[in-house]
C-alpha positions in Angstrom: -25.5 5.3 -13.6 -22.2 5.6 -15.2 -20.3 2.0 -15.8 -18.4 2.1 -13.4 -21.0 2.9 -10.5 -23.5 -0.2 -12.5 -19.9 -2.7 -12.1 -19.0 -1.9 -8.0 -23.5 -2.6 -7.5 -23.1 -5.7 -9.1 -20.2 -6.9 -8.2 -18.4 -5.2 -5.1 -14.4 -5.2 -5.2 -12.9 -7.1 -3.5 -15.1 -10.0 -3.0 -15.5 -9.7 1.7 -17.8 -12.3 3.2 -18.2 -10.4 6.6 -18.7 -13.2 8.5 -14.9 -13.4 7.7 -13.8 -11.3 10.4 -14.1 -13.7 13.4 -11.0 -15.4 12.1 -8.9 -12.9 10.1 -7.7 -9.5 9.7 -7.0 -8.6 6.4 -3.9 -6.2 6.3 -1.7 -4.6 3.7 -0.2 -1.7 2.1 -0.9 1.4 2.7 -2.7 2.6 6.1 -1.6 0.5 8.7 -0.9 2.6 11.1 3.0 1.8 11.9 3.4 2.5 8.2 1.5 5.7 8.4 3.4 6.8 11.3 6.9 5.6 9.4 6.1 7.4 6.8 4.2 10.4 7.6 5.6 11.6 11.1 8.8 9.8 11.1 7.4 7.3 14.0 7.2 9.6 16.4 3.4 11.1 16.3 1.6 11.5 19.4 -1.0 8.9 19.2 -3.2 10.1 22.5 -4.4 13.0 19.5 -7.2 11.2 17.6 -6.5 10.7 14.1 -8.8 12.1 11.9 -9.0 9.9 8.8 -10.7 9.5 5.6 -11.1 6.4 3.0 -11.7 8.0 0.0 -13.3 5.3 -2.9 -13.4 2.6 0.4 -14.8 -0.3 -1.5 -15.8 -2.9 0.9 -13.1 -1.7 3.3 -10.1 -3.5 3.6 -8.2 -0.3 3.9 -11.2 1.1 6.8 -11.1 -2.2 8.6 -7.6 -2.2 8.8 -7.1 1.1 10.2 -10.0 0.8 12.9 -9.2 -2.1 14.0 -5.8 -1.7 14.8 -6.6 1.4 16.3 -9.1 0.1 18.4 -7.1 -3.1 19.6 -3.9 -0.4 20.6 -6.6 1.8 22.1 -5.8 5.0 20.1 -8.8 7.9 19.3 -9.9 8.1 15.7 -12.5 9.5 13.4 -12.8 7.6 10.0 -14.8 8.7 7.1 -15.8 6.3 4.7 -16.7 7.7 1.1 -18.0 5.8 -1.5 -20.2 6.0 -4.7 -21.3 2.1 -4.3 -24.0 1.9 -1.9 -23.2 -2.0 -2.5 -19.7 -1.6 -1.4 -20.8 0.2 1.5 -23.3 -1.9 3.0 -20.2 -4.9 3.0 -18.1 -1.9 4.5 -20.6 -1.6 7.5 -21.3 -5.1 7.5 -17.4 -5.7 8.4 -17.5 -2.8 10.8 -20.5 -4.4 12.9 -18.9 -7.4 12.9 -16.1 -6.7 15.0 -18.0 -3.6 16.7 -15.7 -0.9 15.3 -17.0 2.7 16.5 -16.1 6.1 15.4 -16.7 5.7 11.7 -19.1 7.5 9.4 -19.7 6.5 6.4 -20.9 8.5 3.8 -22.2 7.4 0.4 -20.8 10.2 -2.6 -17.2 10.6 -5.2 -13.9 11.6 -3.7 -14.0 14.7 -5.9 -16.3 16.7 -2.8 -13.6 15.1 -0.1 -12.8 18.3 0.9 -16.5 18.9 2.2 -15.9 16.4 4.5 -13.7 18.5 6.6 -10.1 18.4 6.7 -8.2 15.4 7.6 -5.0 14.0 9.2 -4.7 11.4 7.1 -6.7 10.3 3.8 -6.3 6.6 2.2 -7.2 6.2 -1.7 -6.5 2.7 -2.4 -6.9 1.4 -6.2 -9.3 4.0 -7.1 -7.8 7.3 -8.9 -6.7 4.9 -11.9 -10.4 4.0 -12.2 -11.9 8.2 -12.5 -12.6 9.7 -15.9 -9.9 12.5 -14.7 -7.3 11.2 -11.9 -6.0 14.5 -11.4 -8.6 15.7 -10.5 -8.9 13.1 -8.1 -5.4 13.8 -6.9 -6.4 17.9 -6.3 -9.6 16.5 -4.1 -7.5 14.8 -1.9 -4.6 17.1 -1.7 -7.8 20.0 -0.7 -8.9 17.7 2.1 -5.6 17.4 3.8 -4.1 19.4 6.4 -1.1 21.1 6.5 0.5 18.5 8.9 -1.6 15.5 7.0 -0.4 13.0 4.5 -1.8 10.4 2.5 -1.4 6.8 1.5 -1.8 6.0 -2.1 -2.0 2.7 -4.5 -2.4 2.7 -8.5 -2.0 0.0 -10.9 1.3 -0.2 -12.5 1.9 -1.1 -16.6 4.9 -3.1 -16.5 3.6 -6.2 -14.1 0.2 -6.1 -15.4 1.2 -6.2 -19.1 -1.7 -8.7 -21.0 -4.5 -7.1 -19.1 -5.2 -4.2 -21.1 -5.7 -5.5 -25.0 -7.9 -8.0 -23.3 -9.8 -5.4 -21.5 -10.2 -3.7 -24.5 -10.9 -6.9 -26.6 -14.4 -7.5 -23.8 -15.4 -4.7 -24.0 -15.7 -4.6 -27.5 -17.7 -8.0 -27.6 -19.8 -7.2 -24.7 -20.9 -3.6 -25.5 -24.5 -3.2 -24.4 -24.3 -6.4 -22.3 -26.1 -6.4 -18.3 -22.7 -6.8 -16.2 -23.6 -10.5 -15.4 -24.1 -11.4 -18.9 -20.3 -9.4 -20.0 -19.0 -11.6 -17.3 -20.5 -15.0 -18.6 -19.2 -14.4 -22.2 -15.6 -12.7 -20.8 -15.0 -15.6 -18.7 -16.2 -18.0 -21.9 -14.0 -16.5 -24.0 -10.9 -16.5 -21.7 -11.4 -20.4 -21.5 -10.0 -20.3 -25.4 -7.3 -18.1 -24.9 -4.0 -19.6 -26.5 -1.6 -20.7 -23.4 0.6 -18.9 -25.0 -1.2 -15.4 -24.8 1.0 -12.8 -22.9 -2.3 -12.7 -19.8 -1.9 -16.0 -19.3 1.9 -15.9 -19.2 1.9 -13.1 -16.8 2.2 -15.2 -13.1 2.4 -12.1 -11.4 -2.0 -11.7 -11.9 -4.3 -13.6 -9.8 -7.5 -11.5 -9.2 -9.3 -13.1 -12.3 -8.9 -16.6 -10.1 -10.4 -16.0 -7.1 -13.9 -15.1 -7.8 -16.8 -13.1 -10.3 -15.3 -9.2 -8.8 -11.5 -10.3 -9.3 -12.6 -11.5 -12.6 -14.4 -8.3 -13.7 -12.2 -5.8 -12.0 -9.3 -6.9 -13.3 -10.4 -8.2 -17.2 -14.0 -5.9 -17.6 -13.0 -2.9 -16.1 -14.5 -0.1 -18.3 -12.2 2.5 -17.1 -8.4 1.7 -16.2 -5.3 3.6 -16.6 -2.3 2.5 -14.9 0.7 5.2 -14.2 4.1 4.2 -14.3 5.7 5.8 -10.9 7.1 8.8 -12.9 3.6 9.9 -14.1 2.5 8.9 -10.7 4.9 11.8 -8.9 4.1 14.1 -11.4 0.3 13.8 -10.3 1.3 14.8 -7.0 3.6 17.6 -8.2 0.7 19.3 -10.0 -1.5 18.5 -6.9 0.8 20.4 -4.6 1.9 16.8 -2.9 5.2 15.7 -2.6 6.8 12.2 -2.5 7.2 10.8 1.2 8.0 7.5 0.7 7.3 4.2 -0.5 7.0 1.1 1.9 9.1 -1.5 -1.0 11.8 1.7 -1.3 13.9 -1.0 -3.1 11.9 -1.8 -6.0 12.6 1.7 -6.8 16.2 0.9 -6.5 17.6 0.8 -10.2 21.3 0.1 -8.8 20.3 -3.6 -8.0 20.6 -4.4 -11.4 23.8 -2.8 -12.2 27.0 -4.8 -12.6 29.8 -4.6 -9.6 31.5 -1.2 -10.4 28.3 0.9 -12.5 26.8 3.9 -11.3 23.9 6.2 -12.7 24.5 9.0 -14.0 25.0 11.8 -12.0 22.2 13.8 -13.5 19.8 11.7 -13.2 17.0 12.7 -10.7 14.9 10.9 -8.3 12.0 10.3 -10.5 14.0 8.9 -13.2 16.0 6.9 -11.5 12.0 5.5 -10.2 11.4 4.7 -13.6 14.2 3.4 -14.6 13.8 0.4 -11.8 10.8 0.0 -13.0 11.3 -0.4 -16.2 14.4 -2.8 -15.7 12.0 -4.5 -13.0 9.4 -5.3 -15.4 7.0 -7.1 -12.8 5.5 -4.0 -10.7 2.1 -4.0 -11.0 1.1 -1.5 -8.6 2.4 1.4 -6.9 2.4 2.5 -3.1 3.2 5.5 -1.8 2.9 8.2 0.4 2.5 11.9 0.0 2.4 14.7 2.1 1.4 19.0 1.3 4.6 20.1 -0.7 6.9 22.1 1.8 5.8 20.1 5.0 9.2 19.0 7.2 9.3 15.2 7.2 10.8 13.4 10.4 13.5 10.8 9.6 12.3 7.5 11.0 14.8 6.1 13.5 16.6 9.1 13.7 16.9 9.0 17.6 17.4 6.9 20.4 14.0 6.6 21.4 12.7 5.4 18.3 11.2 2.1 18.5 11.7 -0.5 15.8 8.5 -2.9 14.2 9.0 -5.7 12.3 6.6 -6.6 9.7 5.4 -10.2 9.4 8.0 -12.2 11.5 8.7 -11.9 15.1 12.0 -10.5 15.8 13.6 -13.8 17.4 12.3 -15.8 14.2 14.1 -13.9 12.1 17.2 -13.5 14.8 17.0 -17.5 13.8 17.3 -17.2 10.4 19.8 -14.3 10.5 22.1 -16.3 12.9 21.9 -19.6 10.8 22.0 -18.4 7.0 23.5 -15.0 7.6 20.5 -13.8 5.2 16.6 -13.2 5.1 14.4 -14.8 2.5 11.7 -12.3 1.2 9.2 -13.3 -1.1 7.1 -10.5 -3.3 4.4 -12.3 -5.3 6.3 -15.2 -7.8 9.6 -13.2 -6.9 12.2 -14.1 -4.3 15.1 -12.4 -3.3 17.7 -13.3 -0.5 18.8 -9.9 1.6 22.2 -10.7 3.6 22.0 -9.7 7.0 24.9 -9.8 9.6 25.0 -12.3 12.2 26.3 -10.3 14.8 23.2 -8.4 14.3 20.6 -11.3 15.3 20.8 -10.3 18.7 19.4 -7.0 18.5 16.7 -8.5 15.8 15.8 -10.5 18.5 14.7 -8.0 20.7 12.5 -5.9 18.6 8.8 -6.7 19.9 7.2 -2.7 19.1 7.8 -1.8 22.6 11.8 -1.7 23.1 13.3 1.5 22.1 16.5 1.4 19.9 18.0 2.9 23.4 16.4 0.1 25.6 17.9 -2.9 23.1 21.2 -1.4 22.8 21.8 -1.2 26.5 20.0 -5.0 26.9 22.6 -5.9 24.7 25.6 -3.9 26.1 26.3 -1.5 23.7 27.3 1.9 23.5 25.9 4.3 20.9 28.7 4.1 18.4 29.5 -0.1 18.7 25.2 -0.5 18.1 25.2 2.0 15.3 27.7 0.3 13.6 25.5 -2.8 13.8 22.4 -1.4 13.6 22.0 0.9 10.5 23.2 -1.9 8.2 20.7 -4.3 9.1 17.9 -1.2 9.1 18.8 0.2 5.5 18.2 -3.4 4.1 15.0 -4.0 6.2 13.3 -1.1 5.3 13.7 -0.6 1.7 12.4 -3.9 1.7 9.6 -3.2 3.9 10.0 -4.8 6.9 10.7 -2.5 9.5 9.1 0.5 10.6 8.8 2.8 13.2 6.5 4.1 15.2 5.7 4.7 19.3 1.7 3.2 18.7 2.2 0.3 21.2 5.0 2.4 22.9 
């Protein structure tokens, strides 16, 4: 058993209690499936098809859960396949399933590099798991093998720039607890992380919190034996040699390097998409993972929104909350780990933020509101740029 298979047996990432699911749905970035359809089929695939999805490296499921449950509760077809090397992380996995009676999912102990003899898929989430393989391109061709022609995929990977402090300290455990059982590298780790100077850059990094809620954040984070983060140019180079290309990424405007540039600058003209990626990150400096999407390289994406009968989302405030705010402060709040940023927002717009409940079509609240196609526009794409790079709307006809 390699070290990494001997860490996920002992301690399963991310710590799930399934007993948990009575009260909580755990939900995130990628693969929920308004985000998938955003980004993948431009909000407008035909959900009476049943999606045929896999989990590749599923852990204890968040990403699985997520996806079938959702499903499930809009009443949409699906066929998940869970695949996993940690027969610990499965039994959690199927433990959470049970426990809110999710059907239609197989799951499949084995690596991500034979995804592809699972079939091909629709849609295929690897979440925090090709930064962890001896070869992550490798990984990257598995997936890209399993995916059909019309598929996509969601993808995260640790990022350097917001995790800086983790790695000489991974490298620093495991040189004092080479040989060690896993339990007994976590008891001296977590000893000798109690002496740390306050003024070591880990402990100065307030963007980190897995090492402080419980034994598998701890290890995962500080013990891992293999880790390799990929800043977001190597990342789309991975899916360049894979035969992926780029389809999006749910916080477009961390990617952005023009929010830091004084009133008046511009980029060079030259400079290409993928730079300009780094570049944000680099002037960012707190990223610590990446999300995106990808898609077969030549596939025709759909422009999200692009017609009339697109219909709006909002993620994680009700449209006539944020109406409320818009209308009083003429701005949105949004918060991004210790990082706040305020996005202005035009009043006259709160009406039509109001009305946005995942079942009005952009048609439907423009005429509620009175407005032909050219006086909404005019309103409307504004307020849709800034809530979407910031990853708070998206579209999709699911609950349509």
């Amino acid at each position: 058993m390699s070290a990494v298979e001997e860490q996920y047996e002992a301690y399963p990432y991310p710590e799930r209690d399934p007993a948990e699911e009575r009260k909580r749905l755990i939900t995130g970035s990628p693969s929920h499936p308004l985000e998938i359809d955003h980004f993948l089929w431009g909000g407008v695939r035909d959900w009476s098809r049943p999606l045929r999805a896999l989990v590749a490296g599923g852990g204890t499921g968040d990403a699985l859960i997520q996806l079938a449950a959702v499903l499930t509760a809009a009443g949409k077809p699906y066929e998940i396949t869970y695949l996993d090397l940690s027969r610990a992380s499965r039994r959690i996995a199927e433990a959470r399933a049970q426990a809110r009676g999710l059907k239609g999912i197989t799951f499949v102990t084995g690596s991500l590099l034979d995804a592809a003899d699972h079939g091909a898929f629709d849609y295929i989430d690897c979440c925090g798991v090709l930064h962890h393989l001896p070869d992550p391109q490798a990984g990257f061709d598995a997936l890209a093998a399993a995916l059909k022609p019309d598929g996509g995929m969601g993808l995260m990977v640790y990022a350097p720039c917001g995790r800086f402090g983790v790695y000489p300290l991974q490298e620093a455990f495991g040189a004092l607890t080479q040989g060690m059982t896993p339990k007994a590298r976590l008891e001296m780790a977590r000893a000798v992380y109690a002496r740390l100077p306050e003024g070591h850059p880990f402990r100065r990094n307030p963007h980190l919190v897995d090492h402080e809620q419980g034994d598998a954040g701890f290890y995962d984070l500080l013990l891992h034996s293999q880790d390799r983060p990929f800043a977001i140019d190597a990342l789309l180079a991975c899916l360049e040699r894979a035969g992926l290309a780029f389809a999006g990424a749910p916080m477009a405007v961390l990617y952005d390097p023009s929010r830091f540039l004084p009133e008046g600058a511009r980029l060079p003209e030259d400079m290409g998409q993928a730079d300009r990626m780094a570049l944000a990150e680099k002037l960012d400096g707190t990223i610590k993972t990446h999300v995106v999407y990808a898609v077969p390289k030549g596939r025709t994406l759909a422009v999200a929104g692009a017609t009339p009968q697109a219909v709006p989302h909002l993620k994680g405030v009700a449209g006539p909350d944020l109406a409320r705010q818009v209308e009083r402060k003429g701005e949105l709040t949004v918060t991004r780990g210790a990082t706040k940023v305020m996005v202005p927002v035009e009043r006259a717009a709160a009406p039509l933020l109001a009305l946005i409940d995942g079942r009005r079509s952009l048609a439907q609240i423009a005429q509620a509101r009175g407005l032909d196609a050219f006086a909404f526009n005019a309103l409307w794409k504004p307020v849709e740029r800034r809530l979407t790079a910031q990853g708070l709307m998206l579209y999709s006809r699911l609950s349509a």
